[in-house]
Residue, then its C-alpha position, 0 to 999 in steps of 0.5 A: x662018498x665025499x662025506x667019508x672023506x671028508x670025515x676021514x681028513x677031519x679025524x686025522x686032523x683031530x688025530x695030528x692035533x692031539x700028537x702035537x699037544x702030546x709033544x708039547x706036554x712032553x716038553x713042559x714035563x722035561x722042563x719042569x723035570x729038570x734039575x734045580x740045583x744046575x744053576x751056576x752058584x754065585x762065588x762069594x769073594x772073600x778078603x785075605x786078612x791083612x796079617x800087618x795090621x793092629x788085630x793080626x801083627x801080634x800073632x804073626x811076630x809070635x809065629x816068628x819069635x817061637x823059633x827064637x825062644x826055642x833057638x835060645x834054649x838051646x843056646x842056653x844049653x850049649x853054654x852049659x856044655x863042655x866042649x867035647x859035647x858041643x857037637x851034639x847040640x849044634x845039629x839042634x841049633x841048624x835045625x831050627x835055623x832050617x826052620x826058622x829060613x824056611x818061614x814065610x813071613x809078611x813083609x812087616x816082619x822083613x827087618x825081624x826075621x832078617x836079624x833072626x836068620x843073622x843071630x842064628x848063623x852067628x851063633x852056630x858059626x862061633x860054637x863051630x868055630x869053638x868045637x874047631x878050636x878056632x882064632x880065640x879073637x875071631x870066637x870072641x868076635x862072633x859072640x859079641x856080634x851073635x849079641x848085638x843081634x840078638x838086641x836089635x832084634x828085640x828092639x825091633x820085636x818091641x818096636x813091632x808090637x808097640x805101633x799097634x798101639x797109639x804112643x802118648x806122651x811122657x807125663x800125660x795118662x793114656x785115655x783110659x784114666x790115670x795108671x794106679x798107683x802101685x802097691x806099696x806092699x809089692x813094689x820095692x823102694x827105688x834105687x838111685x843107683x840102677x838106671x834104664x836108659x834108651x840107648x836107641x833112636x825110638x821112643x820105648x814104651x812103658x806098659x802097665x804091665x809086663x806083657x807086650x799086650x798090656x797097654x802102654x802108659x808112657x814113652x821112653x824118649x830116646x836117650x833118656x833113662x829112668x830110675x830100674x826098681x824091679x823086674x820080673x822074676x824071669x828078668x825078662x822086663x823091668x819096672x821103672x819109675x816113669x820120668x818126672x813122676x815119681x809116684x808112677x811106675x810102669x814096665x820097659x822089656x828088658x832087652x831094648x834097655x840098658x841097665x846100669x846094674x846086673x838085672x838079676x840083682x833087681x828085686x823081684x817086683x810082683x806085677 
């Protein structure tokens, strides 16, 4: 009799290992089931480009410039229209004035779109003023001033693309080699009688080409001018004879200098 009891407690010891076993397998199996894609990704931190430096400022100034190139069309086109008609340009102008105060810029560009926002409401104040057949000294105000705003926003545009550049000195080549002579076949001959002269406080650059990309050859000191013997056919940059070396010519904008003769009577010089 006691050997049938003790062989019963032998098999449910046998019997409560296997269920023990069992339950740890079962265990495992979950585990190892478990999905491996729950692990918590690693975030990676990636840097905002800086939008003022040398690689990135070129392309912010332009985002800020297309609401000026398009604003000057349209100026364009209201000098041309009668009076009578210049309500329908108008509404054109305030619209891209909306825009162009609604664009966030970086705070390089602070200076630049605050003489933009300033030309524009000067302009559409004074053709307002205009279509209302306003004070005569007070429109000829505006547009004077309309003006002046309109160049110290390109200097300050030219001044904006020239830092992304190092600046060298008036008779010494940039690093790249000594800027080829020009082409007698298309540069003109100069004229003693037109000059450009820096009328500013900053040195200007001078590029090899008419492009504000095209690298910078020499500095216009400030004060200092420099014999005008060409321009682009859109009159938007003038070719110079670089000072003190005369068998150099390089290209100042057109805006942030002033010139002793009417731009477009300049012959148009091939870049």
């Amino acid at each position: 009799m006691q050997g049938k009891v003790s062989k019963s407690k032998k098999g449910i010891m046998r019997f409560a290992r296997h269920i023990v076993f069992a339950i740890l397998a079962l265990a495992l199996l979950a585990a190892c089931g478990a999905a491996p894609g729950e692990e918590t990704p690693t975030e990676t931190v990636t840097q905002t480009p800086d939008p003022c430096n040398e690689a990135n400022l070129p392309a912010e100034v332009d985002k800020v410039h297309k609401h000026m190139r398009e604003f000057d069309d349209y100026a364009a086109l209201a000098s041309n229209t009668p009076q009578s008609q210049l309500i329908q340009v108008i509404p054109e102008l305030q619209r891209v004035l909306r825009e162009a105060q609604d664009q966030k810029a970086p705070a390089c560009l602070a200076n630049l779109k605050t003489m933009q926002i300033q030309h524009m409401n000067a302009v559409v104040q004074t053709l307002l003023l205009f279509v209302s057949k306003g004070d005569v000294n007070l429109i000829a105000e505006g547009i004077s001033q309309a003006r002046e705003l309109h160049v110290q926003y390109d200097i300050e545009m030219a001044r904006l693309l020239g830092v992304t550049l190092a600046f060298v000195t008036q008779t010494q080549p940039s690093v790249t080699g000594t800027a080829p002579a020009p082409d007698a076949a298309t540069t003109p001959p100069p004229s003693s009688s037109a000059t450009a002269t820096n009328a500013g406080t900053n040195d200007l650059n001078l590029r090899v080409a008419p492009d504000f990309n095209a690298a910078p050859l020499y500095v216009l000191a400030a004060g200092q001018s420099a014999p005008a013997i060409g321009r682009t056919a859109d009159s938007q940059w003038i070719l110079v004879q670089v000072p003190d070396q005369p068998d150099q010519t390089a290209w100042v904008y057109a805006s942030v200098v002033q010139v002793s003769v009417a731009v477009e009577t300049l012959p148009v010089a091939a870049p």
